[in-house]
N, C-alpha and C positions, 0 to 999 in steps of 0.2 A: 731334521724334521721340523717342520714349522705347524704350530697348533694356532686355534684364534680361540679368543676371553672375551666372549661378549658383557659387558656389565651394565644393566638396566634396571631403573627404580621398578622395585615392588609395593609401591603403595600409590601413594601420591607422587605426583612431579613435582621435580624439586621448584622453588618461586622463579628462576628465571627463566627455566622449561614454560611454565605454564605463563611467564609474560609474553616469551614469546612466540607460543600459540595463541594468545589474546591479540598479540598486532599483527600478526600474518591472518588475523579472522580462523585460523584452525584449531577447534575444538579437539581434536583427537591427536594431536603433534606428540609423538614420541619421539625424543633423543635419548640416545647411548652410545658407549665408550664402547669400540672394538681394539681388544689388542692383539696384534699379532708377533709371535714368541718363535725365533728360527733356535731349537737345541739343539746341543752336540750329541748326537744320541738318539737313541727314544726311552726318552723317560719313560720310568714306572707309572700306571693308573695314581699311587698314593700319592708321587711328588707332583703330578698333574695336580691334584684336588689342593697342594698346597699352594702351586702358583697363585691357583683360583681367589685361592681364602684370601690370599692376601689384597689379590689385586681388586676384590671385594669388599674390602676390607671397611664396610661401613655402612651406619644404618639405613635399611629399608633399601637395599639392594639385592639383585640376586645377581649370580654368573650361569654364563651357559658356553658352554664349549665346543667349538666345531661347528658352530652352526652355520649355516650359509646364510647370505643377505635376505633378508623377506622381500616377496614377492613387494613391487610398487615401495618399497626404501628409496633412498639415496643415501651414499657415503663419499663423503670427503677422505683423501687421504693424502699425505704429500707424496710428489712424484718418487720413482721409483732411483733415482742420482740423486736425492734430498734425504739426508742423513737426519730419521727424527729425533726430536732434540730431548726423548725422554728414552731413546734407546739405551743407552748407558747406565741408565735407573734401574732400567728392566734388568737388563745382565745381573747388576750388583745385585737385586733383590733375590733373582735366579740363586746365583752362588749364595748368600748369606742362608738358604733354605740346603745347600747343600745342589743343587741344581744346577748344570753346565750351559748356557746360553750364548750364544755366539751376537745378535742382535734380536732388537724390538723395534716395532710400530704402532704407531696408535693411530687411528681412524675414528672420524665420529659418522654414526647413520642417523638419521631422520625418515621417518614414516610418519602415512597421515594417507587418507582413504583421496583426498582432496588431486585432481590434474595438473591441479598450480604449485604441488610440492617442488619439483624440477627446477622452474625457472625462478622459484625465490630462494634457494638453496644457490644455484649458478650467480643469481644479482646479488646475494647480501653474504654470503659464507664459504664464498671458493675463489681459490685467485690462481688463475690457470697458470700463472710463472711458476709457482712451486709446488702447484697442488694438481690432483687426480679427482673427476668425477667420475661414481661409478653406479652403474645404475642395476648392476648384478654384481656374484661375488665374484673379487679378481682372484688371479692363479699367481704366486707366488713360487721362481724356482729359488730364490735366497732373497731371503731380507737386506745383505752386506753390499750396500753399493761397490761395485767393481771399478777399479781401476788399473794402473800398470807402468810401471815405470818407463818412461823415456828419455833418455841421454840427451845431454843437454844438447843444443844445436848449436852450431859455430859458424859466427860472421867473421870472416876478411874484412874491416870497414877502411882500410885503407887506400885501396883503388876506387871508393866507391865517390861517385860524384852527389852532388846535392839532391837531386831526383832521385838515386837511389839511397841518399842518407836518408829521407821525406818519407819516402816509402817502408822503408825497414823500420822506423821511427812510430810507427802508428797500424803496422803490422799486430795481428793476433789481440788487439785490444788496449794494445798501449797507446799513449797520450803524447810520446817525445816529441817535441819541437826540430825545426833543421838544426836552431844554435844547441841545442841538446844534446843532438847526434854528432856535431863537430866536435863537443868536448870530449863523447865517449871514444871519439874517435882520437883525441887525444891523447886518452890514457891509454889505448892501444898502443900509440906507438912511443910512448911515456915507458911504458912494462916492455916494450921491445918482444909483446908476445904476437904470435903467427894468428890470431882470432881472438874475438871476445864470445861468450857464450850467449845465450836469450837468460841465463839465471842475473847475468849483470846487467843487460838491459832492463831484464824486468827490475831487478830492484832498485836500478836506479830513476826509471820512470817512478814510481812509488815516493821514492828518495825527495826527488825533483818536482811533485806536487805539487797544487796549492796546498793543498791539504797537511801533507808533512814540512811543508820544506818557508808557507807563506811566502810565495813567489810574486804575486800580487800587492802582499803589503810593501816586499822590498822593493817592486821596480817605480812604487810611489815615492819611497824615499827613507825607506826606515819609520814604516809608522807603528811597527812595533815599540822600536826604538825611541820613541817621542813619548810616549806613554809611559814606558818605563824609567828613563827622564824626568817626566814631571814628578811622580811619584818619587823614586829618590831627593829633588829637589826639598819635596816635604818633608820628609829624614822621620815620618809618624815612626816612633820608636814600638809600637804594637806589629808592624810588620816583620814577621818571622823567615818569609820567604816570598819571593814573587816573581813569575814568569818565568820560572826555574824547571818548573817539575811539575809533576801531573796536576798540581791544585796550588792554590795559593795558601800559604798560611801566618793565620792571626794568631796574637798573643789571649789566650783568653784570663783566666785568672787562678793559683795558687797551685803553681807549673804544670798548667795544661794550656793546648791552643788549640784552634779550630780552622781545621782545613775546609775552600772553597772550590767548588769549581762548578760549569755548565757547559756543555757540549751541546753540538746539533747535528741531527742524523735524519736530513731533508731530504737527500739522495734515494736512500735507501728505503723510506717512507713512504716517497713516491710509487714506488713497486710495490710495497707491501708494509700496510700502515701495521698489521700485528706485530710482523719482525722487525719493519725499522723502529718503531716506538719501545717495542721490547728490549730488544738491543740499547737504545738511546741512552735507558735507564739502568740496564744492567752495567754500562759503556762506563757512566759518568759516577755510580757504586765504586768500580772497580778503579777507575780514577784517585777518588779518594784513599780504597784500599791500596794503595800506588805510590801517597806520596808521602816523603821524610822516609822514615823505615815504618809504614805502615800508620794511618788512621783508623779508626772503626765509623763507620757510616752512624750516622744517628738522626736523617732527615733527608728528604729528599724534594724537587719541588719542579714543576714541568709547564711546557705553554704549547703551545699547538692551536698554530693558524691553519686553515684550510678554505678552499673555498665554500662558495654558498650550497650547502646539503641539495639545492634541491636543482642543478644544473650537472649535466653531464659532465664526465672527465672528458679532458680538449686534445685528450691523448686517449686515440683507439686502442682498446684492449689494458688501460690502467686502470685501477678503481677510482669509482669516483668521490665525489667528497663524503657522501653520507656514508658510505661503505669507510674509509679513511677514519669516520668518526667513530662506528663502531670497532675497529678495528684498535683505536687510539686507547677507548677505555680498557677494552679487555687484555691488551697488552700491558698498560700503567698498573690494572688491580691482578695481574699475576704476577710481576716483577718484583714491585712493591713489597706486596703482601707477604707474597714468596717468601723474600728478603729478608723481611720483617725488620723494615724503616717505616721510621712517620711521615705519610705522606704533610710535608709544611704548606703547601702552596699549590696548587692546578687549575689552569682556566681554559679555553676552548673556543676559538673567535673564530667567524665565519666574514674570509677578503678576498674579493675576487682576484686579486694578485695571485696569493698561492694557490689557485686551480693547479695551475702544474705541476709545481714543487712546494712541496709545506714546509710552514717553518715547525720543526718536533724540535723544542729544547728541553732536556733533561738538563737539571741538577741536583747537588748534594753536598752535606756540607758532613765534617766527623772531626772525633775527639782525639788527639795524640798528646802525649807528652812533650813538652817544650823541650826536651833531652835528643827527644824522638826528632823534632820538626826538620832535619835538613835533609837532601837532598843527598846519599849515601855515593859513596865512591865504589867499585870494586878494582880490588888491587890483582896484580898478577898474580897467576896460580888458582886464583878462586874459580869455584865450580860455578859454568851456565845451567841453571835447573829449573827445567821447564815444569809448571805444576801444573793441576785442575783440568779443565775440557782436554777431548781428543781434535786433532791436526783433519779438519777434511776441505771438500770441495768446493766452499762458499765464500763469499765474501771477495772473492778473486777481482781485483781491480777496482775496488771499493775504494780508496784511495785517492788513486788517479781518476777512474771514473766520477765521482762525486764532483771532485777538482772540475770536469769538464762539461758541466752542466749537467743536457739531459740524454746524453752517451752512456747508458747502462742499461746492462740486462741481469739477466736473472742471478749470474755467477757473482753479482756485485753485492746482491742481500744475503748478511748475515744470520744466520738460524743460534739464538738466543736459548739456553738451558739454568733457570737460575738455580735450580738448586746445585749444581755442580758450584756456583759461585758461594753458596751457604755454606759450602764445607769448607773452601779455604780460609772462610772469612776469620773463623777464630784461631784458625792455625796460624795464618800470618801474625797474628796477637801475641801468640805463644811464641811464634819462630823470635818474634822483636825482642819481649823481653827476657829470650833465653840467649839475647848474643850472638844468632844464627846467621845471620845474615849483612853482611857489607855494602848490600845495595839490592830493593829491589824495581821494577817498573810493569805495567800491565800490556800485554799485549793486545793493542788494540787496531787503528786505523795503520794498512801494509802491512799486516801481522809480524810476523817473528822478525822481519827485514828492519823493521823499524824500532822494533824494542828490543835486539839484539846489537844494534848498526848503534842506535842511539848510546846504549849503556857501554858500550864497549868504546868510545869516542876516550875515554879516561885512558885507557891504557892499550889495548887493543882487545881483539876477541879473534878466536874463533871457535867454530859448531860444527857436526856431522847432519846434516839432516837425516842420513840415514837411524839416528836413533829416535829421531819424533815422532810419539807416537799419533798412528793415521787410523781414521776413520774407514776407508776407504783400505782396500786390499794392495793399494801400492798408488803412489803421486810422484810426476816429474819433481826433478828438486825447485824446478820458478815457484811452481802450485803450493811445495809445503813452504817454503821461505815466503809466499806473497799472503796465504790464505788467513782470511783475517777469521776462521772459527772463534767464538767467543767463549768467555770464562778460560779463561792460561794467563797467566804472569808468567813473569821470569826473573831466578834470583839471582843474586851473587853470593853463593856461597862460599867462605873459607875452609879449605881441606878440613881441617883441624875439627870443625863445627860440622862435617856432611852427615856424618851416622847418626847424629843427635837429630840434625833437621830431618832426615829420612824419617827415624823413630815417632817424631812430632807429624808428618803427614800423615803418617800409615794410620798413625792411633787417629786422626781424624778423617780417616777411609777418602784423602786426595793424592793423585795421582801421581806422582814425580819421576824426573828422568832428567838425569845430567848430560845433556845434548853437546859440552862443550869445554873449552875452558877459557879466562880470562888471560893474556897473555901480557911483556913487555914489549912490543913489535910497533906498535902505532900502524897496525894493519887491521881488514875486517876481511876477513880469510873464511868462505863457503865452500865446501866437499860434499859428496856424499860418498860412503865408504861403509856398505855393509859388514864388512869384517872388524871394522873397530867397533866392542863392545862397549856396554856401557864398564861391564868390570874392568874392561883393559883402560880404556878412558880412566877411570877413578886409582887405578893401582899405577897409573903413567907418574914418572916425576913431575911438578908441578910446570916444571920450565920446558918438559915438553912441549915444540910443536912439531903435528904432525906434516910431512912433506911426500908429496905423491900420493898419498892413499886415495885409492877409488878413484872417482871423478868429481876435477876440479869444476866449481860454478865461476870462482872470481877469489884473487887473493890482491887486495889494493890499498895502498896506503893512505889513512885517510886524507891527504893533504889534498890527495887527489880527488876527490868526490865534492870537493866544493867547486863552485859553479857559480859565474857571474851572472846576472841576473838584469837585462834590459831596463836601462832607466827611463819614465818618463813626468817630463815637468807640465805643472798643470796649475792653471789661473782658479782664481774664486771660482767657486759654484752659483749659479746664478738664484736671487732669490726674489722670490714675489713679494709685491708690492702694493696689490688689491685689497682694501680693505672691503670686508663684507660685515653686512648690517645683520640684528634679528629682527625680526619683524615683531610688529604690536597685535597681541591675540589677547582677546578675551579670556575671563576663566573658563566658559564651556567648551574653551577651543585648547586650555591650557589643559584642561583634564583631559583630553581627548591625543593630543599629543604625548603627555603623559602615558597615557598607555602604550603608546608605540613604544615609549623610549624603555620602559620598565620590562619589556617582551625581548628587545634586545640580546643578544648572548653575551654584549657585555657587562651590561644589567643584570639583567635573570639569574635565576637561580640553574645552577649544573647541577641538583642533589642528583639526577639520574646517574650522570657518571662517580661526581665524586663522594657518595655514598657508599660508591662501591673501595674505593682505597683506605687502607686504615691508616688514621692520625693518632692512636694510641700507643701501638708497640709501644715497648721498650718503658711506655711510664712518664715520659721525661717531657710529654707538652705540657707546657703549662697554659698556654694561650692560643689559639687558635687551633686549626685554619678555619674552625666556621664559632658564632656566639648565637644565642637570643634564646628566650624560656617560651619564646611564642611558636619563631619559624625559627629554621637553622639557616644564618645569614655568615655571608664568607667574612674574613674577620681580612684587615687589612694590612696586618703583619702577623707573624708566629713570634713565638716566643717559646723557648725549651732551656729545660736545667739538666744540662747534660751528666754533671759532675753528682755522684751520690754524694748525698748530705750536704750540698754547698745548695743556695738561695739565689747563687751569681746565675743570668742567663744569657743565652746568646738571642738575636731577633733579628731576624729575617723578613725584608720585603724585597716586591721589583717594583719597576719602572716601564710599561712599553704601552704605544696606541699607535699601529701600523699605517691611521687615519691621517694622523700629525705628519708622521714620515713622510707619507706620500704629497703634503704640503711644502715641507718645509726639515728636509733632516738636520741641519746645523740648530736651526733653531727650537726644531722636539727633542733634541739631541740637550739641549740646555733645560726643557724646561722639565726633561726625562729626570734629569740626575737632581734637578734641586728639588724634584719631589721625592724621591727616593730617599735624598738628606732630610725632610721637611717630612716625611712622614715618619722617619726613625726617629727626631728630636719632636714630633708627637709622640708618639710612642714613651718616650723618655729617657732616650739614649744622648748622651752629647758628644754633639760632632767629631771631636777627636776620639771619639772608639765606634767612629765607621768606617766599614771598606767595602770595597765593591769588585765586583764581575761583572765584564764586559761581553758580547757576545754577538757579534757582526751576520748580518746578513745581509748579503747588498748584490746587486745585480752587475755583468759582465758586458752586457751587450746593448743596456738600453742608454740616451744619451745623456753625457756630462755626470754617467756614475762614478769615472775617476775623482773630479772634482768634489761631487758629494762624498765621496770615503774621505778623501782628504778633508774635508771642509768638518768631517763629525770630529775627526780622530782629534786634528788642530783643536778644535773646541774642547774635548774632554781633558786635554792637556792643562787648559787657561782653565778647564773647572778644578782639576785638580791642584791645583796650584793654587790654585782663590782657597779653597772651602778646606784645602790639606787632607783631604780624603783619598786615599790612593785608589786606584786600579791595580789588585793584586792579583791576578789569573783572568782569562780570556782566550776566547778563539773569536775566529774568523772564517766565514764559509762567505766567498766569492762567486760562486755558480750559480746566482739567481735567477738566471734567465735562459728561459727555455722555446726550443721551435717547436711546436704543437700543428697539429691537424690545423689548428684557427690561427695561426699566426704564429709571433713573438709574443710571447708573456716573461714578463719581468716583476718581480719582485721589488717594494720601494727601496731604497736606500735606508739601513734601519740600524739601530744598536738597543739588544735588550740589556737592560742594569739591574744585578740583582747585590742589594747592599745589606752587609751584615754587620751587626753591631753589637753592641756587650754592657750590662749593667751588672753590676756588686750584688744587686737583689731586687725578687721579682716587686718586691712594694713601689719599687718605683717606677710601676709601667701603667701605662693608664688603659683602661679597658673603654669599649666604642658603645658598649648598650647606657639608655637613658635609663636615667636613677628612678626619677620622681617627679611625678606633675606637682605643674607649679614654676618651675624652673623654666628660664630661657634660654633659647638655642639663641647661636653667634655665629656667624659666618667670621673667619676668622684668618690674614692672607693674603699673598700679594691677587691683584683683580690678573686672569686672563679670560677675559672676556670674550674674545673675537668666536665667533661659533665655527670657524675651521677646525675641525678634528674632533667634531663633539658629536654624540649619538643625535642629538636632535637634530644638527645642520643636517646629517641621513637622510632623516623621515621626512626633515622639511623639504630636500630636496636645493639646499643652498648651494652656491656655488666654492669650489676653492680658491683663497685666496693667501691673505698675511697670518703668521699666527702671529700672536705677543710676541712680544722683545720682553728680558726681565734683567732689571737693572742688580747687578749680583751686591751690593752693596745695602740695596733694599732688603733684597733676603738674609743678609747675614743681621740688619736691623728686627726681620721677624723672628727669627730664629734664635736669636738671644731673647727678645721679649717672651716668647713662647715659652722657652729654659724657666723664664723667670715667674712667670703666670702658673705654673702648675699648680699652686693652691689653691687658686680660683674655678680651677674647671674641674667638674666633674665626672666628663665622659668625652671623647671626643674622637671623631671620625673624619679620616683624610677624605679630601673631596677627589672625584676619578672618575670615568666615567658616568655620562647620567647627570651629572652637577649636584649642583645642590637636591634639585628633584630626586636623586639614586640617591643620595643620603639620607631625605627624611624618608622615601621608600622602606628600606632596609634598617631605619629606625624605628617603625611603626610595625613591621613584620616581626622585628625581633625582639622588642619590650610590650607590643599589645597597647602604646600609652600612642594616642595621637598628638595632633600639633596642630595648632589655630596660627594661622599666620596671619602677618599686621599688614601685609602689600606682598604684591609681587608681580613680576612682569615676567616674561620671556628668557630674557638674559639673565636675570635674579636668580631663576629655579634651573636654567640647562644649561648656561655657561658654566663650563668645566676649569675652576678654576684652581690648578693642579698643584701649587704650592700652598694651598690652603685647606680649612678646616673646618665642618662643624662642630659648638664643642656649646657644650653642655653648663650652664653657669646660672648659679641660683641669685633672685635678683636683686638681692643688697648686694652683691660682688658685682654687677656689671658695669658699673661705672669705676671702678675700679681696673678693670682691663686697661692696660696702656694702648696710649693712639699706632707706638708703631706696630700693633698688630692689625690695624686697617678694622677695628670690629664694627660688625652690621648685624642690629638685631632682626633674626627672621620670623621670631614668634613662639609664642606659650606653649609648654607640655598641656596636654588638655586628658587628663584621665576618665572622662565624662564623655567626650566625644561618642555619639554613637555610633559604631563603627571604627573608633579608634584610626580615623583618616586623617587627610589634611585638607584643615576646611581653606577655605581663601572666600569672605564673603557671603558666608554661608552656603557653599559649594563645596562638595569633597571633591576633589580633583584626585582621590585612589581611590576610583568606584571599584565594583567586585571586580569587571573585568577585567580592570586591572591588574586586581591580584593573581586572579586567574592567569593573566598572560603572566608575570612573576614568575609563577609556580610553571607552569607545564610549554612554555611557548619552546623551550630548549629541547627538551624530550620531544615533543610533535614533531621538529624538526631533523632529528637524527636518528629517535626509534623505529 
């Protein structure tokens, strides 16, 4: 019997109800939470009214039961094959009440007297691939998406010729290549079996991705391999692990270390900015939860390009950017929050490159034990044990599909549940340091195919899928071995250690099931076999395997499953050679410009979004990600004390400006990473305890992108090498370019750098807010001057041309002096977007103290000049700055200023407008 739980405020609306019937103009907009409850039974009238209580469970709401839609509502809900992602919540809460529940749904309705409800509900709050619009109430005969099992299918690929390998190869959604389908066809006749199944084609499509397998980086030539090269090269003794395992890990201080990593989840974004951004973040959580024998997450930090809010998607029927954008925040401040991580870092740039495909980068960085930090073996005999979310129908071909541009549908986005991830978070803590566990990995991109295929590479493996628990009333075995559902790890448990680990989930109310076991075979052996229990499974001798049972997917040795990989060789990437001028403006023209650039989304202030994600949790910021006693201004690195009662901190910045790339990747590519260094050693980190994450986005289709991948990678190598700063963890997403209604749209040639670094204590970090008028600000830093890639060259409408060259010997000259100067400077803020003009911006916003400048021109205030700094210095010290830090005085703190601006001539060049665009141009544009 299925009941519905309407739950609607009784008083006032809550603040974001009522902003947003302030921006839809509707005065009367009501939203509420429908849930709908399928039980085993028909409940009692008493345990109904408990449902209720709970699911009401807070103030200034009421419940109402059974009621049907009101007249002139609308209700969003997901489709009726879309497993929602708080169903599982529902059951548990059901049983913990004593109550039997088979599944839930939640729905949201909206009402409002207004004609225009409909079609603002359809443009901003529904996304027809996953969701239901309904404009009465729907009839529900089961809430349990239906499925059914089907036996696998079976190809002969031996008779088959190349037209029909092509065909079968890309059959049902897969991505196989002809040379793909010849190897499989190999191992056909390798095993000397009479068919291969669709369970081994699909997994090996999967297998064979860009995505899993970096097919792209190897047919360049190993530019994995070069990377991780130069970094060994460096021998930084702080490197704990790299390129290994789910994250990278640093050595932190007084045996603990700090794991890295960042992912991107473009693909899936594209279809659905909620779940792919939800996912992204929950992805790259579990990541960390992932790697050594477990870290605990303690930060998190995200980027997201999209196109410009106010032009249509270039793909009929995808949302478009402003939809993308609300879709981005509310996904970040549920996952996040959820989670309860500090959010470090999040910004929101509007390129028209990614109209098609966004770039969504999640990352996170957490604490383990230096005991903890490697990368765990499981040995034969140990138990495959699947924890947390249930097995369903989503994410199918997420993988492959992503790998192959803009080839996905709906089956490709992953439906995201974080609190199922909150429960295992502290039990993996507990499984670590009770000895539980030999190894574990997270089940993420190709689900169980690729975190089972991968872990089992040590010794061998195999699984029943028939024991995975499914969402869904029954899945072919491809579906449950491909389906990337989110929140499931998978451990290596030792026999010896299972009843203790079981004891340890339960008491943390997560799910577990031993689907398998680790073998001595050098095989990766898939069945399904309903008859093998889980108890027979666990009472089997350890050296058990099983032979015949059920039906076979694929039993193959791994030797077989590798796959040579098309080389090709490729000359320099071509680079420009234009230099471009700024032009000479007056100051009425400088302030005027000014306002454009400070309106900016790289500029501007995002409080709309990131207001909404907490940077608190957990206690442990110490610095950032926003400062100022005036306005809340973004702070240009974090800073956190992970360790109770240590002073020692970790600090966290990035590096990326899509503008540069799209001039010049080799060479934003260099001037990326020396600010990345150059703002940690502002900060007050020295070089030798920084590392970084790398994180590829580059296009497939547009031309001499081979060249430019090669041309960044080559470079980061010669950075690393020069400055000894490793690259310890990174991905790579190759699929930037997409066919749309409008053409080809591509993606620039890009790499985002997010560098982490480690001080003994936080005294020695320097903060960005100005002390004290009276004091003079210092441009401080090697010059890049050229207006390519800078918010003004935009508005001015300049053309592209050369960016900088920067001489890396130079910089290691600033970057020692800098080391050396820190008693001289008082405050001091990397230059970044904006120039110098977004520094004293954001200087004046956040101390309330203005700045009388002594000159300036064009290039002076909006060349972005990315290895450098303002910095703060009282004026008996400034002739004391050494020359090789290039210092350029730009003018007096003025605490008198009326208006607290920046005069130039007796001219404020931050008139209110200004501020005004500061404050709200970003909001206007997405709310």
């Amino acid at each position: 019997m299925i009941h519905k739980f309407s739950v609607r405020s009784a008083g006032i609306a809550e603040p974001d109800i009522r902003e947003l019937g302030r921006s839809w103009e509707l005065d009367d907009l009501e939203v509420w939470r429908d849930y709908y409850v399928e039980f085993e039974g028909t409940p009692d009238p008493a345990a109904l009214a408990e449902v209720a209580a709970v699911l009401g469970d807070q103030l200034d709401v009421e419940v109402s039961m059974d009621q049907p839609l009101d007249a002139g509502a609308v209700q969003v809900a997901y489709k009726r094959g879309v497993v929602d992602n708080e169903s599982d919540s529902i059951i548990t809460v059901c049983g913990l009440l004593g109550v039997k529940a088979r599944a839930g749904k939640v729905a949201t309705s909206y009402r409002s007297a207004s004609p225009r409800l409909r079609d603002l509900i359809a443009s901003t709050r529904f996304n027809a691939t996953i969701e239901e619009l309904h404009d009465e109430e729907p009839h529900y005969d089961t809430l349990v998406p239906q499925g059914h099992y089907e036996s696998a299918a079976q190809y002969d690929l031996r008779g088959l010729d190349d037209a029909g390998l092509t065909e079968l190869g890309v059959a049902g959604g897969r991505n196989l290549s002809l040379a793909q389908m010849k190897h499989v066809q190999h191992v056909q006749q390798t095993l000397g079996d009479e068919f291969v199944t669709d369970v081994l084609l699909e997994a090996l499509d999967a297998r064979w991705s860009d995505h899993c397998a970096h097919t792209t980086w190897k047919s360049l030539g190993s530019l994995l391999g070069r990377l991780v090269q130069a970094a060994k090269d460096v021998g930084n003794p702080n490197v704990l692990s790299m390129f290994h395992d789910n994250a990278g890990v640093w050595d932190f201080y007084d045996g603990h270390a700090i794991a890295i990593k960042a992912e991107t989840h473009n693909g899936p974004s594209a279809i659905s900015g909620y779940f792919g951004q939800l996912t992204k973040l929950g992805g790259v959580l579990r990541d960390i939860l992932g790697t050594g024998l477990s870290a605990d997450p303690i930060g998190s930090f995200e980027y997201t390009a999209i196109g410009e809010p106010e032009a249509p998607a270039p793909i009929k029927g995808r949302p478009d950017a402003r939809r993308l954008a609300g879709e981005t925040i509310r996904a970040i401040k549920e996952y996040g929050n959820t989670f309860g991580v500090p959010m470090m870092s999040s910004r929101m740039t509007f390129h028209p490159a990614y109209r098609a495909k966004p770039f969504a980068l999640g990352g996170s960085i957490g604490l383990l034990p230096v005991s903890a930090a490697q990368r765990g073996t499981p040995r034969p005999g140990d138990f495959v044990v699947l924890i947390g979310g249930l097995t369903g129908n989503e994410g199918i071909h997420g993988a492959s599909a992503s790998s192959a541009g803009a080839v996905m549908d709906t089956a490709a986005v992953q439906i995201g549940a974080p609190l199922e991830q909150v429960k295992f978070r502290k039990a993996l803590i507990e499984l670590r340091e009770a000895g539980c566990m030999s190894a574990l990995t997270d089940v993420g991109g190709a689900g169980l195919n690729s975190a089972v295929g991968e872990i089992g590479e040590a010794c061998g493996v195999w699984i029943n899928t028939a024991l995975v628990p499914l969402k869904t009333a029954a899945l072919p075995m491809w579906r449950i071995l491909l389906s990337e559902s989110q929140e499931r790890m998978l451990l290596a448990v030792p026999p010896e250690h299972q009843e203790r680990a079981k004891k340890i989930l339960d008491r943390h109310m997560v799910r577990s099931t031993v689907i398998g076991r680790f073998a001595d075979t050098g095989r990766y052996h898939v069945f399904h076999a309903p008859d093998l229990t889980e108890e027979a499974l666990i009472a089997a001798a350890p050296d058990t395997v099983p032979a015949h049972q059920g039906e076979l997917g694929f039993d193959v040795s791994y030797d077989l499953l590798d796959i040579e990989v098309e080389r090709f060789e490729v000359g320099p990437p071509p680079r420009p050679t234009d230099v471009v001028e700024w032009p000479e403006l007056a100051p009425t023209q400088l302030a005027g410009l000014l306002e454009e650039v400070v309106a900016d989304a790289e500029v501007a202030s995002q409080h709309f979004a990131d207001s909404q994600y907490d940077s608190t949790v957990q206690g442990n910021t110490w610095y950032g990600p926003h400062y100022g006693t005036e306005n809340s201004v973004r702070t240009a690195y974090w800073a956190g004390t992970p360790v109770a009662g240590s002073p020692a901190a970790a600090v966290l910045n990035t590096a990326f400006n899509p503008w540069m790339f799209d001039a010049d990747p080799v060479a934003a590519t260099r001037q990326m990473f020396c600010a990345a260094i150059a703002g940690q050693v502002l900060a007050g980190v020295a070089v030798k305890d920084i590392c970084m994450c790398d994180n590829f986005y580059t296009p497939h289709l547009s031309p001499h992108w081979r060249e430019w991948l090669v041309g960044m990678v080559d470079e980061l190598a010669v950075l690393v090498r020069h400055f000894g700063v490793p690259l310890i963890s990174g991905k790579d997403s190759s699929a930037g370019s997409v066919h749309t209604d409008e053409g080809l749209v591509s993606v620039p040639p890009a790499v985002f750098l997010s560098a982490l670094g480690k001080v003994p204590h936080t005294d020695g970090l320097l903060r960005e807010q100005w002390t004290t008028p009276g004091n003079v600000l210092v441009r401080v830093g090697l010059s890049t001057s050229s207006p390519v890639g800078t918010v003004a060259a935009r508005k001015l409408g300049l053309p592209v041309g050369a960016l900088d060259d920067l001489t890396l010997s130079d910089v290691d000259s600033y970057l020692t002096a800098l080391a050396a100067s820190r008693n001289l400077v008082r405050s001091g803020a990397r230059i970044g977007a904006g120039g110098v003009a977004g520094v004293l911006t954001q200087g004046v916003l956040a101390s309330g103290i203005g700045v009388k400048l002594e000159s300036a021109t064009t290039e002076s205030l909006f060349a972005e000049h990315r290895v450098g700094a303002v910095v703060e210095v009282a004026p008996e010290d400034v002739a004391g700055l050494p020359a090789e830090l290039s210092p350029v005085v730009l003018g007096t703190l003025e605490g008198t200023l009326e208006g607290t601006g920046i005069v130039l001539e007796g001219i404020d060049l931050f008139a209110p407008a200004a501020r005004d665009g500061w404050l709200n141009s970003f909001t206007a544009r997405i709310a």
